[in-house]
C-alpha atoms as an extended CHARMM CRD file, in Angstrom:
* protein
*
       235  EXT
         1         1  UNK       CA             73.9610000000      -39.8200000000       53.5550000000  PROA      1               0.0000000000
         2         2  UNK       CA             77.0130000000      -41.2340000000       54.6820000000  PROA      2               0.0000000000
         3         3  UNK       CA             79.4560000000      -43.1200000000       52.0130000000  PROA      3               0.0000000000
         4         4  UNK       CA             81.6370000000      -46.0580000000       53.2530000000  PROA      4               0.0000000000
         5         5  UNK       CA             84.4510000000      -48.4230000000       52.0010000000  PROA      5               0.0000000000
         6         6  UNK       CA             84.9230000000      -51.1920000000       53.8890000000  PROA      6               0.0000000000
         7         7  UNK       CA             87.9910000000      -53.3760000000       52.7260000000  PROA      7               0.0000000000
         8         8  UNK       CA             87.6030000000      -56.7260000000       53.4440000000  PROA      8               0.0000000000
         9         9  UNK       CA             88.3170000000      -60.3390000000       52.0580000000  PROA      9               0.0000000000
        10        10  UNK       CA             86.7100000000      -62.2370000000       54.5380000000  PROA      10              0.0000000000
        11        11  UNK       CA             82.5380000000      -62.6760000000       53.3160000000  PROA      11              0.0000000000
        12        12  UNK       CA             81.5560000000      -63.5530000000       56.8090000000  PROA      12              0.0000000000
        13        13  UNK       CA             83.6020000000      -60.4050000000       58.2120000000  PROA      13              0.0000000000
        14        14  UNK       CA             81.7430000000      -58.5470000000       55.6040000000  PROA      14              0.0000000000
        15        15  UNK       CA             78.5720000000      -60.2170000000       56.1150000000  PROA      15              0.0000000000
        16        16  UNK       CA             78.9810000000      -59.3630000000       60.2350000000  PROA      16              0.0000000000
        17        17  UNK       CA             80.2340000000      -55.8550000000       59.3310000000  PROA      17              0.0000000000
        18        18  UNK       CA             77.4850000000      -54.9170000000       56.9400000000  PROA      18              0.0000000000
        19        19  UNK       CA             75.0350000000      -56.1910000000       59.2380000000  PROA      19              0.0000000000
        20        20  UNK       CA             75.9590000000      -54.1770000000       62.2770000000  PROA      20              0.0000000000
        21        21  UNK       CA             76.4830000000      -50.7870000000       60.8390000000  PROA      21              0.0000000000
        22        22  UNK       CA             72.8800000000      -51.2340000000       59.0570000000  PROA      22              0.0000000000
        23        23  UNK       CA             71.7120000000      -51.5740000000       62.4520000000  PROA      23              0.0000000000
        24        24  UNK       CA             73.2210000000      -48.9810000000       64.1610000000  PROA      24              0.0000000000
        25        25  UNK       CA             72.5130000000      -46.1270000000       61.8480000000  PROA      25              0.0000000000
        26        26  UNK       CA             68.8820000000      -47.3230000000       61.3940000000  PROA      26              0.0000000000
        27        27  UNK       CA             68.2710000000      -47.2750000000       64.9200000000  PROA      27              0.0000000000
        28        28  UNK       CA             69.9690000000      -43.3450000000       64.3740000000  PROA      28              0.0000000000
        29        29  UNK       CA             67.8600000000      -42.5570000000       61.7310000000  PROA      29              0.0000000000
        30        30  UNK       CA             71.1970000000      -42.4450000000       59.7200000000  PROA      30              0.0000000000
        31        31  UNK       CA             71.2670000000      -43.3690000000       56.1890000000  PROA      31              0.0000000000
        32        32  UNK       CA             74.1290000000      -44.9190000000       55.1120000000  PROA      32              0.0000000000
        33        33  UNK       CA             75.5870000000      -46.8370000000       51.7160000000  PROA      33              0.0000000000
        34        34  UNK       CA             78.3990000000      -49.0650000000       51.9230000000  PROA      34              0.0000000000
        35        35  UNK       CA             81.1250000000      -49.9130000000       49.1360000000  PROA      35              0.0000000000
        36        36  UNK       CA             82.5700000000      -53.2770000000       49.8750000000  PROA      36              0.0000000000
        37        37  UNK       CA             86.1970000000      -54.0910000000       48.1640000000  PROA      37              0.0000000000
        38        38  UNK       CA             87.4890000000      -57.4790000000       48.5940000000  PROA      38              0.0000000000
        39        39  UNK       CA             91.1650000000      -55.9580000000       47.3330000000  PROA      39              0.0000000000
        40        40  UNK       CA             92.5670000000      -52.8720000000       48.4210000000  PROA      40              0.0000000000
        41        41  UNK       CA             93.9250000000      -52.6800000000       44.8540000000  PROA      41              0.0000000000
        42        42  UNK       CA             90.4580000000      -51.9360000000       43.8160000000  PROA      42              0.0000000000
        43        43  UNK       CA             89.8230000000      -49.4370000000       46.2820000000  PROA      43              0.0000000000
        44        44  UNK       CA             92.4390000000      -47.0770000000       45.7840000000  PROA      44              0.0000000000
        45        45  UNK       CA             92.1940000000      -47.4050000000       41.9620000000  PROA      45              0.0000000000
        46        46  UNK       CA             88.5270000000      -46.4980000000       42.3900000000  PROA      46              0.0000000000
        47        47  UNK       CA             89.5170000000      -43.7050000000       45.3500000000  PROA      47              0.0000000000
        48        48  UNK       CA             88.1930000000      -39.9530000000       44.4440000000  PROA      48              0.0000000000
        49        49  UNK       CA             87.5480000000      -38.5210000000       47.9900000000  PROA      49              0.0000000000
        50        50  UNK       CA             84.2160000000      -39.9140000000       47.9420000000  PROA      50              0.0000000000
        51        51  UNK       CA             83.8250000000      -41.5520000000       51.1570000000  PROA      51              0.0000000000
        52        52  UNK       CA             83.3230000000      -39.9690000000       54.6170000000  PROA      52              0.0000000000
        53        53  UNK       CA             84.9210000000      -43.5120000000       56.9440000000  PROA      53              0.0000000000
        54        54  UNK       CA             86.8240000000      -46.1500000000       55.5470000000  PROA      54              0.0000000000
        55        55  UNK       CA             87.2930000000      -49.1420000000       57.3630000000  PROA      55              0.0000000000
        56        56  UNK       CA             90.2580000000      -51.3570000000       56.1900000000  PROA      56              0.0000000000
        57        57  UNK       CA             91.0770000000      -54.7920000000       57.2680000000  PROA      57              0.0000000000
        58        58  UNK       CA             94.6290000000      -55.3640000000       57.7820000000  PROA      58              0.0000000000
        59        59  UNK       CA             95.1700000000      -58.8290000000       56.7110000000  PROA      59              0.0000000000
        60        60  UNK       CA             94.0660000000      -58.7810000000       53.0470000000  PROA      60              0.0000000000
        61        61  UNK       CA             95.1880000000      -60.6030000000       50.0040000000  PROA      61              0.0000000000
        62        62  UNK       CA             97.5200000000      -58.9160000000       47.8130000000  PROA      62              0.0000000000
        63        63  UNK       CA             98.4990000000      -55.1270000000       49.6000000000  PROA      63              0.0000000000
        64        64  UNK       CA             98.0030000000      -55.7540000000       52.9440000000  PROA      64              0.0000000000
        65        65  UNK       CA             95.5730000000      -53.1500000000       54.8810000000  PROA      65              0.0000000000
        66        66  UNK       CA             98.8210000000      -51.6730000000       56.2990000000  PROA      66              0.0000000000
        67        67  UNK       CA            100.3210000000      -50.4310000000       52.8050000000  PROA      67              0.0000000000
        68        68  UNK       CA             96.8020000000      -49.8510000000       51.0440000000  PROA      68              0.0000000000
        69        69  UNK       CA             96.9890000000      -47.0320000000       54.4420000000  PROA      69              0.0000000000
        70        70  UNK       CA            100.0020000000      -45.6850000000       53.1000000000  PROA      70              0.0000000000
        71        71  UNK       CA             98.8300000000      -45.2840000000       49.6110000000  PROA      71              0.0000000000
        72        72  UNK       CA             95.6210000000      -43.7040000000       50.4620000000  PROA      72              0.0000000000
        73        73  UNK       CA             96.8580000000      -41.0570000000       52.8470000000  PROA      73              0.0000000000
        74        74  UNK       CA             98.7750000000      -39.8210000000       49.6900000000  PROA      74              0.0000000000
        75        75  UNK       CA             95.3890000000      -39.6480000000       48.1020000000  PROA      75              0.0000000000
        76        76  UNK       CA             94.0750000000      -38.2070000000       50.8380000000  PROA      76              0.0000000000
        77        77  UNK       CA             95.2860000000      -36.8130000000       54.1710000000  PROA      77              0.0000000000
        78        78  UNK       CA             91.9040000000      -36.2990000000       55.6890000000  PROA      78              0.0000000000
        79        79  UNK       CA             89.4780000000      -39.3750000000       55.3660000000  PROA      79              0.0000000000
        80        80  UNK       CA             88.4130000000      -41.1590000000       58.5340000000  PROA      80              0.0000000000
        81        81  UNK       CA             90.5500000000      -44.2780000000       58.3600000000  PROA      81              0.0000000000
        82        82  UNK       CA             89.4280000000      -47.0560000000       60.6740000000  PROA      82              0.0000000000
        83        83  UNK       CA             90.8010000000      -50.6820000000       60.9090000000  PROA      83              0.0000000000
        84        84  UNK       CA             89.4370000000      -53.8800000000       61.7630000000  PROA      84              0.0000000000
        85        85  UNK       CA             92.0600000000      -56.6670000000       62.8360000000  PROA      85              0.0000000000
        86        86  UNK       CA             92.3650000000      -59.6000000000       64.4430000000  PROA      86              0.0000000000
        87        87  UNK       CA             95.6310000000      -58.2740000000       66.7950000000  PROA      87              0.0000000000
        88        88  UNK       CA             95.5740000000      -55.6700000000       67.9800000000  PROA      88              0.0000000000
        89        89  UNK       CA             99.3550000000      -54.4030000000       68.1640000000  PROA      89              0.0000000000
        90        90  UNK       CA             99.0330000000      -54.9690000000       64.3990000000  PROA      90              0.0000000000
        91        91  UNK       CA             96.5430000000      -51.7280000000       64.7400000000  PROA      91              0.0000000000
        92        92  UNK       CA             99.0170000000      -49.7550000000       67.0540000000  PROA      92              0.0000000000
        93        93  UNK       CA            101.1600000000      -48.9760000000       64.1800000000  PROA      93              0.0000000000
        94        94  UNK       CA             97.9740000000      -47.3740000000       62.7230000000  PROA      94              0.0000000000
        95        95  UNK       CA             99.4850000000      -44.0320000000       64.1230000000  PROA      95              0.0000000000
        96        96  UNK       CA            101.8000000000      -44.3360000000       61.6180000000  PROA      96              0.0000000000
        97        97  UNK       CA             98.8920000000      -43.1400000000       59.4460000000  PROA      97              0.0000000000
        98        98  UNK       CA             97.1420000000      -41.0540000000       61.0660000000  PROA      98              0.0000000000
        99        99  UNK       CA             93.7610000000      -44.1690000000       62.1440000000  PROA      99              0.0000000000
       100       100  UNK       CA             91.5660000000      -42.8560000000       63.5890000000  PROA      100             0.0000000000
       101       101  UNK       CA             90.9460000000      -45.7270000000       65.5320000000  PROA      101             0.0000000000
       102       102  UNK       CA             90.5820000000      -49.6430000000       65.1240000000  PROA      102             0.0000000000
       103       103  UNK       CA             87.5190000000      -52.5290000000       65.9850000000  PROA      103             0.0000000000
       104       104  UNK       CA             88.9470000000      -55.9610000000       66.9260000000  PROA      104             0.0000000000
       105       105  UNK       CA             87.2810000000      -58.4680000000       65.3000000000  PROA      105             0.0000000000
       106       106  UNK       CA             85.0060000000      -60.6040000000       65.0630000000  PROA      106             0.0000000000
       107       107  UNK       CA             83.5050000000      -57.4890000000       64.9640000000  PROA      107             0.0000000000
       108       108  UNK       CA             80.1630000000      -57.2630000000       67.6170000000  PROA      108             0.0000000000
       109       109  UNK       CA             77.4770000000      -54.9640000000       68.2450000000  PROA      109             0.0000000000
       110       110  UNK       CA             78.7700000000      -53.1190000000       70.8250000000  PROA      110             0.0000000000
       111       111  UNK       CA             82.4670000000      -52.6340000000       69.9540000000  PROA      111             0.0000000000
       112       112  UNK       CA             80.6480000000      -51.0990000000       67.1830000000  PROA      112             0.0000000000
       113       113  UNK       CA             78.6320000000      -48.8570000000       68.6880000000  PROA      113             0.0000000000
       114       114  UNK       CA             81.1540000000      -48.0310000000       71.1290000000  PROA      114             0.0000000000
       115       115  UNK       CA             83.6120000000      -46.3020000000       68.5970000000  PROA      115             0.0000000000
       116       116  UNK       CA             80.9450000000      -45.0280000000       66.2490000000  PROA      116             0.0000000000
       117       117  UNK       CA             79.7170000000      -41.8850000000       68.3800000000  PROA      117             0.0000000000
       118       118  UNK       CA             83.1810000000      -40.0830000000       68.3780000000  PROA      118             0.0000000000
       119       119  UNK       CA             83.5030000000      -40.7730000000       64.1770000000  PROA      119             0.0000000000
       120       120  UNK       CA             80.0720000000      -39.1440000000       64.1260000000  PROA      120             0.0000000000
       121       121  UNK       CA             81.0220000000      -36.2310000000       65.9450000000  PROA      121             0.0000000000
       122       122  UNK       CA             84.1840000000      -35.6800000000       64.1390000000  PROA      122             0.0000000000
       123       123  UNK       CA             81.7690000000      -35.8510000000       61.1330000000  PROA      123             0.0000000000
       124       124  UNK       CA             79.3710000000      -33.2590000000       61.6990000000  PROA      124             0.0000000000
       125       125  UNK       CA             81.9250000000      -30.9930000000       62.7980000000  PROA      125             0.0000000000
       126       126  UNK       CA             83.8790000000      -31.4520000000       59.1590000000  PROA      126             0.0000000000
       127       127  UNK       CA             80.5570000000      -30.7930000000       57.2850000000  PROA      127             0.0000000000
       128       128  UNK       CA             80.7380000000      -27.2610000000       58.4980000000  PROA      128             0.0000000000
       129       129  UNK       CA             83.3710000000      -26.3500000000       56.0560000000  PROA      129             0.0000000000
       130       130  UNK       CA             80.7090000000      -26.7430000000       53.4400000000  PROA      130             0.0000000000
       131       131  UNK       CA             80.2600000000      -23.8580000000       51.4160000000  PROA      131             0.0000000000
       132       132  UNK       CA             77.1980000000      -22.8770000000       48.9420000000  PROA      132             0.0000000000
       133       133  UNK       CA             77.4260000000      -21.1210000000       46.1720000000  PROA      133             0.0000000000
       134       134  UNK       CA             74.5750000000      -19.7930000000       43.5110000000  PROA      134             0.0000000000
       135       135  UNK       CA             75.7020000000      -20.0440000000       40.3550000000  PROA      135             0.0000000000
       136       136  UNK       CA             73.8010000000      -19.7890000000       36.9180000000  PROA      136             0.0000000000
       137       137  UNK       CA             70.8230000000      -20.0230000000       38.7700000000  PROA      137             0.0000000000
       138       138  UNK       CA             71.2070000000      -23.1410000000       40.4290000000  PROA      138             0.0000000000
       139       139  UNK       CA             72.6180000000      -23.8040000000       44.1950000000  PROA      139             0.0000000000
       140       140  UNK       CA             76.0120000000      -25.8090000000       44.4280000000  PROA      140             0.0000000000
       141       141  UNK       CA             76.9440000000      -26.8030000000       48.0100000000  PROA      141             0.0000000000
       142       142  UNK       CA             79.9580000000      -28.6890000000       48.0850000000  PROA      142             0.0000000000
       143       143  UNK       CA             83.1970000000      -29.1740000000       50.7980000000  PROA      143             0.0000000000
       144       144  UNK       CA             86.1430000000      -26.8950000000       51.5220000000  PROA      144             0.0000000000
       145       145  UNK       CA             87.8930000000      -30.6010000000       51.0390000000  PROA      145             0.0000000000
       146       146  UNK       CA             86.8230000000      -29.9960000000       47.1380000000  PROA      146             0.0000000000
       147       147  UNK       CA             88.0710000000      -27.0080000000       46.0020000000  PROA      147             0.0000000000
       148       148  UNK       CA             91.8860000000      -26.5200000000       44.1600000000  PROA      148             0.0000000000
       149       149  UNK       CA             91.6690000000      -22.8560000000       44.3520000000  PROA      149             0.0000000000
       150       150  UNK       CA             88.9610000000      -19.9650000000       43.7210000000  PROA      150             0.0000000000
       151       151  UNK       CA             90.1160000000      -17.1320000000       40.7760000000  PROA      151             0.0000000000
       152       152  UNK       CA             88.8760000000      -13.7320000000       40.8510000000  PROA      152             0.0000000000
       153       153  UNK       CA             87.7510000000      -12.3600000000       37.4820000000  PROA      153             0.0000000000
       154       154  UNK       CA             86.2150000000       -8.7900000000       36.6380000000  PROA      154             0.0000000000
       155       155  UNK       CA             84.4470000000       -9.2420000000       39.9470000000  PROA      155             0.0000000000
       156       156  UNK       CA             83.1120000000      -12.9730000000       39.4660000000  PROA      156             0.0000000000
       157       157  UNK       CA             84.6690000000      -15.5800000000       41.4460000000  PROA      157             0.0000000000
       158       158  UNK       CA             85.2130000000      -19.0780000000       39.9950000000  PROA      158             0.0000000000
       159       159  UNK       CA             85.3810000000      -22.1570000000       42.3220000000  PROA      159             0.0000000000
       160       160  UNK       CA             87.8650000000      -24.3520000000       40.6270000000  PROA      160             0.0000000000
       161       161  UNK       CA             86.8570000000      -27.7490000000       42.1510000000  PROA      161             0.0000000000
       162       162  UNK       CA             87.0840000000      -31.6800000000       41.6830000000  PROA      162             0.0000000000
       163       163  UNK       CA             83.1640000000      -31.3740000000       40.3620000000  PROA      163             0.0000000000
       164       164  UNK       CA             83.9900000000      -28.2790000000       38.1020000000  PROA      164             0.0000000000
       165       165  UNK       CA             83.9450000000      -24.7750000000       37.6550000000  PROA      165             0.0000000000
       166       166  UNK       CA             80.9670000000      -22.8760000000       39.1390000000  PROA      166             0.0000000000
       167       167  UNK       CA             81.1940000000      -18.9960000000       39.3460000000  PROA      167             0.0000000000
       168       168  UNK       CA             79.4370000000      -16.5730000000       41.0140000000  PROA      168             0.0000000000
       169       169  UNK       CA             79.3820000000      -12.5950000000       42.0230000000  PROA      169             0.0000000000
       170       170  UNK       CA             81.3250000000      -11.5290000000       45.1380000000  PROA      170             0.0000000000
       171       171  UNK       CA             84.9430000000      -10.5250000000       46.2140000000  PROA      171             0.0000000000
       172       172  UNK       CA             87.8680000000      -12.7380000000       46.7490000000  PROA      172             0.0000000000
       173       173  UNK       CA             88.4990000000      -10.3610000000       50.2010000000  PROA      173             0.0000000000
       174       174  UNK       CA             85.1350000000      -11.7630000000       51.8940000000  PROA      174             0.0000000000
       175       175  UNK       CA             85.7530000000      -15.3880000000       50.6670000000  PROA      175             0.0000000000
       176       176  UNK       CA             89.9830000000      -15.3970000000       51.9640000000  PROA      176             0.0000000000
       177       177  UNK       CA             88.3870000000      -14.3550000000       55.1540000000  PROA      177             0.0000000000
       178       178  UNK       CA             85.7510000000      -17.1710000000       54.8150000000  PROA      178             0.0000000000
       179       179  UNK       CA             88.7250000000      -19.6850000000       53.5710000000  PROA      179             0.0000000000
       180       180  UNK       CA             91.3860000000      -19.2470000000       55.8070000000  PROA      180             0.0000000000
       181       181  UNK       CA             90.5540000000      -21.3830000000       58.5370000000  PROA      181             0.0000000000
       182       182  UNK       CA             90.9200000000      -24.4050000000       55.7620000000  PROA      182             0.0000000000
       183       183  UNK       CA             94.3360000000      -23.8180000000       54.4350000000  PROA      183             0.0000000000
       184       184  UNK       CA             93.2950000000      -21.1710000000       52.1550000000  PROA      184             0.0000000000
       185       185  UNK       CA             96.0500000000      -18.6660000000       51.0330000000  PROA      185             0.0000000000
       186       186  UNK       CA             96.7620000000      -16.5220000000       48.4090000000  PROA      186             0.0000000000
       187       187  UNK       CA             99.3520000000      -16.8840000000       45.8020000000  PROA      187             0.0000000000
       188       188  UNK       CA             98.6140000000      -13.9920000000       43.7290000000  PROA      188             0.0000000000
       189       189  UNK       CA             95.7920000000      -11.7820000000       43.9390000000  PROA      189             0.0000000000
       190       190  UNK       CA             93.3620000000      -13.0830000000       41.8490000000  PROA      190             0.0000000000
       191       191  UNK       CA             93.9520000000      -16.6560000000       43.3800000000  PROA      191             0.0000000000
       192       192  UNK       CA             93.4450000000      -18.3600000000       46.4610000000  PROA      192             0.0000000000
       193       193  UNK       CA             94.4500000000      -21.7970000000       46.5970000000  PROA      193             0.0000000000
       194       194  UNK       CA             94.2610000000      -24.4760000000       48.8360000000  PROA      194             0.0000000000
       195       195  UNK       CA             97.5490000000      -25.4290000000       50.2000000000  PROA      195             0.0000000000
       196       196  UNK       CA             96.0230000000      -29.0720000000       51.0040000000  PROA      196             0.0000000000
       197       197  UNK       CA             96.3130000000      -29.9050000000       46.9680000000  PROA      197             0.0000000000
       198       198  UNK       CA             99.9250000000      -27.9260000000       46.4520000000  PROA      198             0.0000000000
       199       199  UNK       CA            102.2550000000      -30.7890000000       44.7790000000  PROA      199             0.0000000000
       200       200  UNK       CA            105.0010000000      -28.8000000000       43.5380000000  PROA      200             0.0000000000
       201       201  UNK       CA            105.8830000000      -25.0710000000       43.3900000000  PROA      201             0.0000000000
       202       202  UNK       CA            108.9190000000      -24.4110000000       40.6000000000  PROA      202             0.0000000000
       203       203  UNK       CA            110.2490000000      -21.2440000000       39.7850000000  PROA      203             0.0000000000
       204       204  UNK       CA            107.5370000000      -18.8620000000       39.6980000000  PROA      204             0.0000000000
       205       205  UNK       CA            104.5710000000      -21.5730000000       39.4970000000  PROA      205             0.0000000000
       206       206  UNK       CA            102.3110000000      -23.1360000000       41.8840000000  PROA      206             0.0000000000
       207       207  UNK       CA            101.2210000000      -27.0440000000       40.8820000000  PROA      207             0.0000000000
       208       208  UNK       CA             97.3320000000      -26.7650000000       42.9080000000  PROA      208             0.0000000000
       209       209  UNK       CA             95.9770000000      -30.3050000000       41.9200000000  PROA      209             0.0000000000
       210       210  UNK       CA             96.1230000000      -31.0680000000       38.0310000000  PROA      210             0.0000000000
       211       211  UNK       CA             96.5050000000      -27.4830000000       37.6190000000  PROA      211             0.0000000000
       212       212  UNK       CA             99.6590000000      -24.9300000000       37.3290000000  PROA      212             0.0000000000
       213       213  UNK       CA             98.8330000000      -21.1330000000       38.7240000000  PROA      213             0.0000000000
       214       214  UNK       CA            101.4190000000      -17.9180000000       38.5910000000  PROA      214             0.0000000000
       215       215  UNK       CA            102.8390000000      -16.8800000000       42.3540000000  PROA      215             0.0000000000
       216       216  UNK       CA            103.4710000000      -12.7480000000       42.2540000000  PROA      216             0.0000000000
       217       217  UNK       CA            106.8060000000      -11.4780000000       43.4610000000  PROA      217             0.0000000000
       218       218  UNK       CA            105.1830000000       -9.4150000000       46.1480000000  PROA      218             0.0000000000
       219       219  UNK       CA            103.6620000000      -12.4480000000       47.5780000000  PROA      219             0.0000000000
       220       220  UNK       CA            106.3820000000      -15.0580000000       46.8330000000  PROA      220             0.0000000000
       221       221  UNK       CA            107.8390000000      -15.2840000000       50.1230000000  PROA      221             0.0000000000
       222       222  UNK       CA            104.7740000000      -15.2000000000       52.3990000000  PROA      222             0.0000000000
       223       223  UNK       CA            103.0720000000      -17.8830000000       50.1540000000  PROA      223             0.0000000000
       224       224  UNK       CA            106.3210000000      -20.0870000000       50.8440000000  PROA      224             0.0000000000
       225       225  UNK       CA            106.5110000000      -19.7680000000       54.1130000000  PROA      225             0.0000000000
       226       226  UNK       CA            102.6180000000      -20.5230000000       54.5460000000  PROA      226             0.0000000000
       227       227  UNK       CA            103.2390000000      -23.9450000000       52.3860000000  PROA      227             0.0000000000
       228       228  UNK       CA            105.8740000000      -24.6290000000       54.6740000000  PROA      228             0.0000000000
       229       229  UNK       CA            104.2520000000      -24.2000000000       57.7200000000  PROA      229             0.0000000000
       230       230  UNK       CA            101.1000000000      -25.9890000000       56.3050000000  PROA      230             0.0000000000
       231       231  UNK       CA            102.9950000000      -28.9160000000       55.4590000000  PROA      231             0.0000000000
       232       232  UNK       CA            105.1860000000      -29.1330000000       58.6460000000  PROA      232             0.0000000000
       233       233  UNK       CA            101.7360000000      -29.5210000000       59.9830000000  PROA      233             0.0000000000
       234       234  UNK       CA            100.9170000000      -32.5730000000       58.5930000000  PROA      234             0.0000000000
       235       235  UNK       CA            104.1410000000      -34.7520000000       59.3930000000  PROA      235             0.0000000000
């Protein structure tokens, strides 16, 4: 299932928009839902890393599509931001923010189903950092995307993530190894965070998301430099 926001205060856009996309992932054998917002206010209030593409119109009523861009790449870094305009050098700034890409509009059919193959691809390549993980009897699966940190604990490890706790047996060794091609690192060494969700680090203290984890001396330094370099890489 693939969840989309599509920001948009024109109905007929909408109507055009909605219309197209149900087309073209029927005829894929896609199954899609749609989550229309006529204000980007609303969207980003609502905003909880729920949707896989968002498509944003740029001339919008209140925050323009522009801003609402700015405010959701501090929400999120990652989502597949597409935007639908009217001019298109309004859409060349879309760098600015990391777009993927943008549909001039009125949107048709085949501008549609012209940009669509390469946001698939990038897709299904992102839902390979999906981990699963038994716990209590019951199979979690769940993104790399999802998960503040995982804590080692008398040889259970607990996946601290934006759906909750879920703990299982193994070692932290096998899962850093697993991790580390998302931004995984450790801070001390019965945590490995997630250097996507690192806010602040003060004093001896690592902010991961809402939550506030010890850094060891030993590993102080390393773990600094790898936030560093992590965030050089995203400016």
């Amino acid at each position: 299932m693939l969840n989309i926001a599509l920001i948009e205060n024109d109905i007929e856009d909408e109507k055009a928009f909605c219309n197209i996309a149900d087309i073209f992932f029927k005829q894929r054998g896609e199954q899609c839902d749609i989550a229309v917002f006529n204000r980007a206010e609303d969207f980003l209030e609502s905003y909880n890393h729920q949707y896989q593409i968002v498509f944003m119109d740029i001339e919008l009523d209140g925050m323009n599509g522009m801003d609402a861009a700015h405010k959701l790449r501090e929400l999120d870094s990652d989502v597949l931001l597409i935007f639908l305009t009217n001019l298109a050098h309004y859409a060349i700034a879309g760098y600015e923010v990391n777009a993927l890409d943008y549909i001039l509009k009125p949107i048709s059919e085949n501008a549609f189903s012209l940009k669509m193959p390469k946001v698939l691809a990038i897709i299904k390549q992102q839902s390979k950092k999906n981990i699963t993980v038994a716990s209590k009897g019951e199979i979690h699966t769940f993104s790399t995307d999802r998960i503040y940190y995982v804590e080692v604990l008398s040889h259970r490890l607990y996946y601290h993530t934006m759906d909750g706790v879920f703990d299982t047996r193994g070692a932290i060794s096998e899962v850093e190894e697993i991790l580390h091609p998302y931004h995984f690192r450790r801070c001390n060494n019965s945590y490995l965070v997630n250097l996507k969700y690192v806010t602040s680090i003060e004093g001896n203290d690592v902010k991961v998301g809402p939550n506030i984890l010890p850094i060891s001396r030993p590993k102080k330094k390393i773990f600094m430099n790898e936030v560093t370099n992590y965030l050089g890489g995203q400016l």
